[in-house]
Steps between C-alpha positions, in 0.01 A plus 500: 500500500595842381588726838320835505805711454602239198204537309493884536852565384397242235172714386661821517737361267261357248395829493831704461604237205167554318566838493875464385361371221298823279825664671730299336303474163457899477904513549545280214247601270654931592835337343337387187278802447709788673554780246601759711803556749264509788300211451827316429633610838215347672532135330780405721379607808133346441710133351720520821203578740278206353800269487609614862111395652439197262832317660433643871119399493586166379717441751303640772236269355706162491655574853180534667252266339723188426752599823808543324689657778815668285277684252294637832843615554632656202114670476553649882854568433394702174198658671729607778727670242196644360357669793837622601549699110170643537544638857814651373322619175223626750720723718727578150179668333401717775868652554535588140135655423543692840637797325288652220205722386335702256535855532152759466530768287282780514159511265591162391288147572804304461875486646846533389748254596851531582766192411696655810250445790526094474733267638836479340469119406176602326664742321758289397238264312439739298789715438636203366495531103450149433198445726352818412496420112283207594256682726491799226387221248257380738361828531462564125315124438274665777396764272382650822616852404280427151226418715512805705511705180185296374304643844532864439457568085309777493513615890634753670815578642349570854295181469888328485658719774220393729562116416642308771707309297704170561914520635604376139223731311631767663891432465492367150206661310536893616848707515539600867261810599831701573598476112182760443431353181165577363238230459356349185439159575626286758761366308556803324615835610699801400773703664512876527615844570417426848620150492779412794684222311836530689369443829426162427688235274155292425398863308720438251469112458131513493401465112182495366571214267236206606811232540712799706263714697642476852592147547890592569467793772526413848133605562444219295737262711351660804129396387587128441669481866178628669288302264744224655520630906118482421461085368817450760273562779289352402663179405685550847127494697366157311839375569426535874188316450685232289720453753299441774330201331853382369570475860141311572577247249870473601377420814263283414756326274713448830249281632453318189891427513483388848215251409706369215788442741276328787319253254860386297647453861146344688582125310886499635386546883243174484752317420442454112831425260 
């Protein structure tokens, strides 16, 4: 007879390697159909991920339900490692979104955002050429700046200035409200007499070209890392959740182990060969 804590480890991996399954088949059907340098940055991932819980379920399965006491093991020694990465992940994402925020600017529904007022390691993400190419392409298969456009044809400038636009709307779409460029549409604008392009460097790299616009300024850069301090948190809150019923199950998988251990021992104590 199947012990309670047994058959629940056993169930609640059933269930975790059912669902490594569509996981695992949307990973390999991304590498087969991926056309753009985002969705082929999340094929590995997504593979690795469905992989990852196909192999730990199964063993998790086999431990508990047919008592095979050294893949209990490896399971609690690899949910152990688990709950330890995501603790430190936890604690990880809360230090580096501590610093961070939009700035208000007068008359204006949305904010500005400064690359300076996050955490140095964030910065660094981005900074870097090579990651920021990709995350620039990402943002142009978006078309989210396009899509902004599409929202005010034929509207008014105040209607836009009262927007409360997203972090990356406002970084990549606009120049920065300190450029003083006049307004024509939201992804197109003019500079002048009274335009201050040498107090800020983003004045002079915004273009209005639709591939250009302002996807290279630091406002830009600045947008994507509150976007991101945003999904970090929370990521970082369901990972608290998470963890607590990692730490159920591991503990529930303890007993299941011990079970394992007392029922391959029980025979050699009555005596049997």
């Amino acid at each position: 007879m199947v012990r309670v804590s047994n058959g629940l480890v056993g169930l609640l991996n059933l269930v975790t390697f059912l669902l490594s399954v569509p996981i695992l088949g949307a990973g390999i059907w991304l590498s087969h159909r991926a056309s753009t340098d985002c969705e082929k940055f999340l094929e590995k991932p997504v593979i690795a991920l469905g992989v990852f819980l196909l192999v730990v379920s199964l063993a998790g399965l086999i431990g508990a339900w047919c008592r095979v006491s050294w893949l209990l093991w490896i399971y609690l020694l690899v949910m152990f490692v688990l709950i330890v990465v995501l603790f430190c992940f936890t604690i990880f994402a809360f230090v580096v979104t501590n610093k961070g925020a939009g700035q208000v600017v007068s008359n204006r529904g949305y904010k500005e955002y400064r690359l300076g007022d996050y955490s140095n390691w964030l910065q660094k993400r981005v900074t870097n050429e090579k990651n920021w190419r990709k995350i620039m392409s990402c943002l142009q298969d978006s078309k989210v700046c396009t899509s902004l456009a599409g929202d005010y044809v034929n509207k008014q400038a105040s209607l836009f200035y009262k927007d409360n636009l997203s972090p990356i709307q406002s970084g990549c779409c606009k120049p920065p409200t300190s450029c003083n460029f006049d307004y024509v549409t939201p992804i197109n604008w003019t500079a002048t007499a009274n335009s201050t392009v040498s107090v800020d460097a983003d004045c002079t790299t915004w273009n209005n070209n639709v591939n250009t616009l302002c996807y290279s300024c630091n406002s830009c850069k600045a947008g994507v890392l509150a976007n991101l301090k945003n999904d970090w948190k929370k990521v970082a809150i369901v990972n608290i959740i998470f963890l607590i019923f990692l730490i159920i199950v591991y503990s529930v998988g303890c007993c299941a182990f011990r079970n394992n251990r007392e029922d391959n021992s029980y025979p050699r104590y009555k005596g049997y060969p």
